[in-house]
N, C-alpha and C positions, 0 to 999 in steps of 0.2 A: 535694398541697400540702405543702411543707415547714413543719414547726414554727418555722422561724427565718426572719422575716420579714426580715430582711436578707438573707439567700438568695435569700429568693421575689419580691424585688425586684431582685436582683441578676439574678435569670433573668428578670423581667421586661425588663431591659432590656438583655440578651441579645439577647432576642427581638426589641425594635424596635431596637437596629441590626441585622438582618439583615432585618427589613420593609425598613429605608433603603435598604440594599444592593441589594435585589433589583426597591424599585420606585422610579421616579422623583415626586419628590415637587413636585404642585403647588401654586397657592395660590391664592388668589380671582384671580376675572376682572373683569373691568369696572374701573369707576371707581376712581382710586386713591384710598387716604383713609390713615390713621396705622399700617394695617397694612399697607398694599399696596403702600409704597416699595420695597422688594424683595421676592424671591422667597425662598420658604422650603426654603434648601440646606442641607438638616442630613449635617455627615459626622459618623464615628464618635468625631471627637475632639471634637463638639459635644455628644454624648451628656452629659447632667448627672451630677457627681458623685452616690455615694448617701450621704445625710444617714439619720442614726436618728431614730425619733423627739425621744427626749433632745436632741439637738444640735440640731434648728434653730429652737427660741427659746435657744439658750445665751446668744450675744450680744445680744438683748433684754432690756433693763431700764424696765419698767414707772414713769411716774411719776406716783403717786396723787393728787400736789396741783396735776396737769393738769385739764383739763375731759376730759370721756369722747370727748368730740369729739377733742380733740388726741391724746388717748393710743390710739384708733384711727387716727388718722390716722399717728402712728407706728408702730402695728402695723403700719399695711399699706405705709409705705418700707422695715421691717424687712423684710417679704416682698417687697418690689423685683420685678425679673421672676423672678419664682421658676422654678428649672430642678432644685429637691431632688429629683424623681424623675421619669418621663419624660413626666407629662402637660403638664410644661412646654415639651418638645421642640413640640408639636403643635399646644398650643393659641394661637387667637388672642390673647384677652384675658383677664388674669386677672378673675375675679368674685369679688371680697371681701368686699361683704355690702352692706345697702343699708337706709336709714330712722331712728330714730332713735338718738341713743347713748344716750339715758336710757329705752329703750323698759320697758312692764312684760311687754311677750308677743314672745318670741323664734320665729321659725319656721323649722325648719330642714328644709331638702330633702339632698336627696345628691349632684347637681352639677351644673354648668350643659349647656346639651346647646348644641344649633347656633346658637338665636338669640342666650342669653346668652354664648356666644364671641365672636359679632360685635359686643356691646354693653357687654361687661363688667360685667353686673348679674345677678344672679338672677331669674331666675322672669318672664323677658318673653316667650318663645313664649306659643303656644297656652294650655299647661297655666298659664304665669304670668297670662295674659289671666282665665282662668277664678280661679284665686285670687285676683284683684281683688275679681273679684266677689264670691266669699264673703268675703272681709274687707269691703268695703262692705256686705254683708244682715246681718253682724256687726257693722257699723258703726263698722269698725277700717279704718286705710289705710296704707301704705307710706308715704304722701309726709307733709308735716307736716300737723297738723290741730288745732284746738281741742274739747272740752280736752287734753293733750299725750300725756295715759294709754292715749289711740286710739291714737298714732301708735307701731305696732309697727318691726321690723326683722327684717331677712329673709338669712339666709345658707344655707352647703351643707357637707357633711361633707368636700367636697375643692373646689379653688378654681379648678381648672380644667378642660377639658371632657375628660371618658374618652371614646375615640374606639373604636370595631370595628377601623374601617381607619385607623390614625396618619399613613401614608403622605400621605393624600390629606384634608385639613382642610376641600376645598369640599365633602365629599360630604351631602348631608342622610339620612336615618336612618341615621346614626351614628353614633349616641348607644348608651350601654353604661352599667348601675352601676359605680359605682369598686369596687376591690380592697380586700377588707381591704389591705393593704398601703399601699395608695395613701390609704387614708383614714388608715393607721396614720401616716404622714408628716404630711398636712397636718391630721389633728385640732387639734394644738397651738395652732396658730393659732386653730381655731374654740372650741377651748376659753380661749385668751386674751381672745378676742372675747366670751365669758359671763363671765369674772371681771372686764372692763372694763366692758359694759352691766350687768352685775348684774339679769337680768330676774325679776321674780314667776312666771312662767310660763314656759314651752318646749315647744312644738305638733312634733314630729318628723313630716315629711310622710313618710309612702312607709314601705315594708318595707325598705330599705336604711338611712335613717338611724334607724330604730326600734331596729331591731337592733342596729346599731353602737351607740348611745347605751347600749340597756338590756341589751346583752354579752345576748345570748339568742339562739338555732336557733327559736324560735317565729316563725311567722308573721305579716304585720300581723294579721289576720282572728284572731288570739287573744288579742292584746294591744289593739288600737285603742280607743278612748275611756275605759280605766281613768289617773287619777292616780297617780302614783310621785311616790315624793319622791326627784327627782336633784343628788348634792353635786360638786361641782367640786372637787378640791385644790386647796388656796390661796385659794379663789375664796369668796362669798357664800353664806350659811346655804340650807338644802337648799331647790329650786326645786321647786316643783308643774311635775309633767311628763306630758304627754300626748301621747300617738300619733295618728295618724290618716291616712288613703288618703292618696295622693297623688293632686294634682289631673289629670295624668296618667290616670291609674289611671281616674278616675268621664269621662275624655274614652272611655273604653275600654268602662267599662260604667257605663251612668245609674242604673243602680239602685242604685249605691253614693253615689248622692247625698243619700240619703235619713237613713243614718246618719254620712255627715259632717255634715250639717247637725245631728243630735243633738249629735253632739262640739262644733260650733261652739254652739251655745247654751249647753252645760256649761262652755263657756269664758266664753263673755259674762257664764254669773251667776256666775260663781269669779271675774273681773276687776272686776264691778261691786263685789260685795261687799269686795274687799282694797282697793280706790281710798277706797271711801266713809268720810268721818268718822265 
């Protein structure tokens, strides 16, 4: 892997034009709906420019004496159909985050796989079905709720879905971690999305966003259920931040339910505690 991520991006997408080249690319079947009015004919002059990190909030300007609702809401026309690096090329829908904008517990996964391309949301397969649920036995929810301190928000270290085979977008498992590279592109975004909600907390799901978050070669299984205190540049006074499996992960193997569900009650009494008068 080259040291200059602009490179390794640059060979990245090297590589999927000459996937394009060599295989015909389809797209869903069936019923049409907002993605299925045509077919997806990427040539190489489709390929997306490559954007630095740096550059793609250059031309976003933050406005603080918006509501956090509006000011994500132009985040994500700032991210439009986004095509900065090639997971734009492939994927159906971008997934930008979901729940509330004033949330106190942020939860971050690594990116959206097959169902959240078709839906444009994080965390609606299987594995999101199963985070439900621990959010509801934590007694925390995606959707709005009374009192408002439940009502979390849920994003991914990249915003679109990393595919094995790009070529072919019906295919199901295949799903892939993003690329440092790829994550190094679209963090910006996610870390605009922390300095806009400003959350008390941040639950990193999986060994993919752990890592990328806490810059470490450790494993989840070294790091998972310890506090860090994580600072955003620019952004709000250092967050209490915690790792833990991905839900994924305990679909994989049950016996890792047992210590997610620790982490999630560590969280439940560190959010009671910081809400209460």
């Amino acid at each position: 892997m080259s040291d200059n991520p602009r490179e390794e991006l640059t060979n990245l997408a090297v590589a999927l034009r000459r996937t394009v080249q060599r295989k015909k690319t389809r797209f869903l079947p069936g019923k049409k709906g907002p993605w299925l009015s045509k077919p997806l004919k990427t040539e190489i002059s489709q390929i997306p420019p490559l954007f630095t990190p740096e550059s793609v909030l250059s031309s976003f300007t933050d406005n603080p004496d918006l509501s956090k609702a509006e000011r994500l809401a132009r985040l994500r026309d700032h991210i439009g159909d986004c095509k900065r690096c090639p997971l734009g090329v492939s994927r159906i829908q971008l997934a930008f985050g979901v729940g509330n904008p004033d949330a106190k517990v942020l939860f971050i996964g690594e990116g959206p796989g097959y169902a959240e391309d078709r839906k444009g949301e994080p965390f609606v397969g299987p594995a999101g079905q199963l985070l439900d649920k621990i959010l509801a036995a934590t007694d925390l929810s995606r959707h709005p709720v009374e009192p408002s301190w439940k009502w979390i928000y849920i994003a991914n270290m990249v915003k679109c879905h990393p595919m094995i085979d790009p070529s072919d977008n019906t295919k199901r498992s295949n799903d892939r971690p993003p690329t440092a590279e790829e994550m190094a592109v679209c963090s910006p975004f996610l870390l605009a999305q922390i300095r806009i909600i400003r959350p008390l907390f941040i639950v990193a799901l999986g060994n993919t966003a752990g890592q990328a978050l806490l810059k470490t070669e450790e494993t989840i299984s070294k790091f998972r259920g310890k506090w860090v205190d994580f600072t955003v540049e620019g952004g709000p006074h250092p967050i209490r931040f915690m790792p833990t499996y991905h839900p994924a992960a305990l679909l994989r193997n049950s016996s890792l339910k047992k210590v997610v569900w620790e982490d999630m009650k560590n969280l439940k009494a560190a959010l009671e505690a910081a809400v209460q008068p």
